[in-house]
N, C-alpha and C positions, 0 to 999 in steps of 0.2 A: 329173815330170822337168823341170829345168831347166835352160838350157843361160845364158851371160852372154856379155855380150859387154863390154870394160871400154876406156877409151881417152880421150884428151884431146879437148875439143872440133872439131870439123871432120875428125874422121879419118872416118867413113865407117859411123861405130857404127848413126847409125838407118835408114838405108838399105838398110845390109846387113841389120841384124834384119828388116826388113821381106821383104824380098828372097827371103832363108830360110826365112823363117814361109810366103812362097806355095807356095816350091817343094815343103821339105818338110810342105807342109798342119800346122803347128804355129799356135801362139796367140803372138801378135808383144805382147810388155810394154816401152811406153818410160817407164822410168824419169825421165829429163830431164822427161817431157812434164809426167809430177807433178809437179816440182821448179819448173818453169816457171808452172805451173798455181799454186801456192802462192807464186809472189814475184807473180802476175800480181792474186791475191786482195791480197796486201799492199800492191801500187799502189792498189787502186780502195778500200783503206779507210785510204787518203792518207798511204805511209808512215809509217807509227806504228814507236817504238823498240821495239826486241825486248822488254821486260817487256810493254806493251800489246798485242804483234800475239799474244803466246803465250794471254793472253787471248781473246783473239778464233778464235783455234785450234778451239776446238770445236764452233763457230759455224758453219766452216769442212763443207762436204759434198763431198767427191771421189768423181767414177763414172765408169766407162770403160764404151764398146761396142766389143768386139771381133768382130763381127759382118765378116766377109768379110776376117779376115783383118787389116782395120782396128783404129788405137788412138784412137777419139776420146776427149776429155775432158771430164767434165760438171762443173762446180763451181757449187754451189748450183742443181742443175738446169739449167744453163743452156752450151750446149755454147763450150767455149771454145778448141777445137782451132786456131784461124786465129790470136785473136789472142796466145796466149800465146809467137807466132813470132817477136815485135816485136821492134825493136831495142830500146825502152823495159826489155822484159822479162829480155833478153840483158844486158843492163850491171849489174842488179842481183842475178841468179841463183845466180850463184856466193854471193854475201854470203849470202843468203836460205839455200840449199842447207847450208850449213858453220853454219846453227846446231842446236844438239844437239836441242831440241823439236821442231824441221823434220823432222830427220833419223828421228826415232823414228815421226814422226805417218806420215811415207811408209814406212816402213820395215815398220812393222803393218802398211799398207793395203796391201802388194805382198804381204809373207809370207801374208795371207790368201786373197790372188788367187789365188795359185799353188799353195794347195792340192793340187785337182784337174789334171789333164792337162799337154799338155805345152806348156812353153811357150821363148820365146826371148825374153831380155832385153839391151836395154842400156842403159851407164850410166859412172858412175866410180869407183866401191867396189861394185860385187856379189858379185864373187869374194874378194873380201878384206874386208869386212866384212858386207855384205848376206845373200847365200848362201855362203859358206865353204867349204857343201858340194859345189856345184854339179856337177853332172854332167859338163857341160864347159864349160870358161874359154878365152875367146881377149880378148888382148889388141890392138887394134888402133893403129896410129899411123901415120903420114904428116908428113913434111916442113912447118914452118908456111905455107909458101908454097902449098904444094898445098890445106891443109886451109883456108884462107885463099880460095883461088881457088873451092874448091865452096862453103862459106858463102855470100861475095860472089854467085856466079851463086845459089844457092838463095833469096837474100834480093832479090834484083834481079827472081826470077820470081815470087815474092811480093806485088809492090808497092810494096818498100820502100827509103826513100832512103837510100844508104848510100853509102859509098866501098869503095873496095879499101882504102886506108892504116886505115881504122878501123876495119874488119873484122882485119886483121892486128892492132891494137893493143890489141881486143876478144881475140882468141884468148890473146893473150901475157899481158895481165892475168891472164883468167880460169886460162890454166895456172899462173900464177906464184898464185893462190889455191886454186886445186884440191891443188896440189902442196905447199903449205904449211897447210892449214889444220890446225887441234888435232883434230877431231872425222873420221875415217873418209878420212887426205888417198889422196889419187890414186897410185896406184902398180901395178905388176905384181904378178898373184898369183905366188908360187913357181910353181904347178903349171898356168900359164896357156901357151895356143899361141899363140906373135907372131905377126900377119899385118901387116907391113909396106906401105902399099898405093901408096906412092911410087913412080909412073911404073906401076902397074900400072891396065889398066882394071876398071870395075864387075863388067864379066860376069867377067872372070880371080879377081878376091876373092874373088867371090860361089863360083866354082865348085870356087875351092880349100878355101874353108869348108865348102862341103856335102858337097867330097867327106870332110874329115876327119869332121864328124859322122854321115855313113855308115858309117864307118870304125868307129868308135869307143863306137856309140849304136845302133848297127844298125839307126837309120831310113832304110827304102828308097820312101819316097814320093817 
């Protein structure tokens, strides 16, 4: 079973998966985390143009522990859950993400994940290109100022030096590329539930989310 969760950067998508995944004791999938994970591999083998990094592709080793609940990431054995959070990693993501080899190579590595049991993901095509079929789809967004305001504090507790104005101009890029690109862009599925979370707080999201997939999934953990 899988449930997605789809939305523009800073809305609230991996917190809440996470969030969910404790309550309802499911297996929490961050889609981003791979995506991050493979532009973070593209850095450290000194941005190379896309015909050479697609070579280096298979080179490439991705593993996750989802052990308590947790998504960490391992690439080439070596965990790189902290730094793939960089701003370094954030300004070239999107580019990295929207190319077609990219997209297939995470695309396998998830479909295989989630085989077995249940799990919860997010991302920004799952519903609409990834799992299609998905059990249940929510759609999330927020205001860019809001989604702006939790990056900003998210990256600030981080360690990382950033502004408020280029964290907002970080966001708006990346939507204005998610929303455009040729291969899998960013959109609402049809058959997706909006959660809105603009002026609402964490726990109100979180409780409106589980109460539909209660609802809907008839999971009562």
């Amino acid at each position: 079973m899988i449930i997605v969760i789809d939305g523009p950067a800073g809305s609230g998508k991996s917190s809440t998966a996470k969030a969910l995944s404790k309550l309802l004791n499911i297996h929490f999938l961050d889609s981003g985390a791979l995506y991050r994970a493979v532009t973070f591999y593209w850095i450290k083998k000194g941005k190379p143009d896309k015909n050479s990094f697609f070579d280096l592709l298979p080179d490439m080793n991705l593993d996750v522990d989802l052990a308590g609940n947790s998504f960490s990431v391992r690439l080439n054995g070596t965990d790189v859950s902290d730094n793939i959070r960089s701003s370094k990693v954030a300004d070239h993501v999107s580019d990295i993400a929207s190319l077609p080899e990219v997209r297939a190579s995470v695309n396998a590595f998830m479909h295989n994940l989630v085989k077995e049991d249940t799990f919860i993901a997010d991302g920004r095509d799952l519903g609409t290109a990834v799992f299609p079929d998905a059990d249940l789809k929510f759609y999330m967004d927020a205001s860019i100022e809001e989604r702006a305001d939790r990056r900003f504090r998210e990256m600030k507790a981080s360690g990382h030096t950033v502004t408020r104005e280029s964290v907002i101009n970080n966001l708006k890029e990346r939507d204005h590329k998610d929303q455009n690109r040729a291969a899998d862009p960013l959109k609402k599925a049809d058959d997706a539930v909006v959660i809105d979370t603009t002026g609402k707080t964490f726990e109100e999201q979180v409780a409106e989310m589980a109460s539909i997939i209660r609802e809907k999934l008839n999971i009562n953990s």
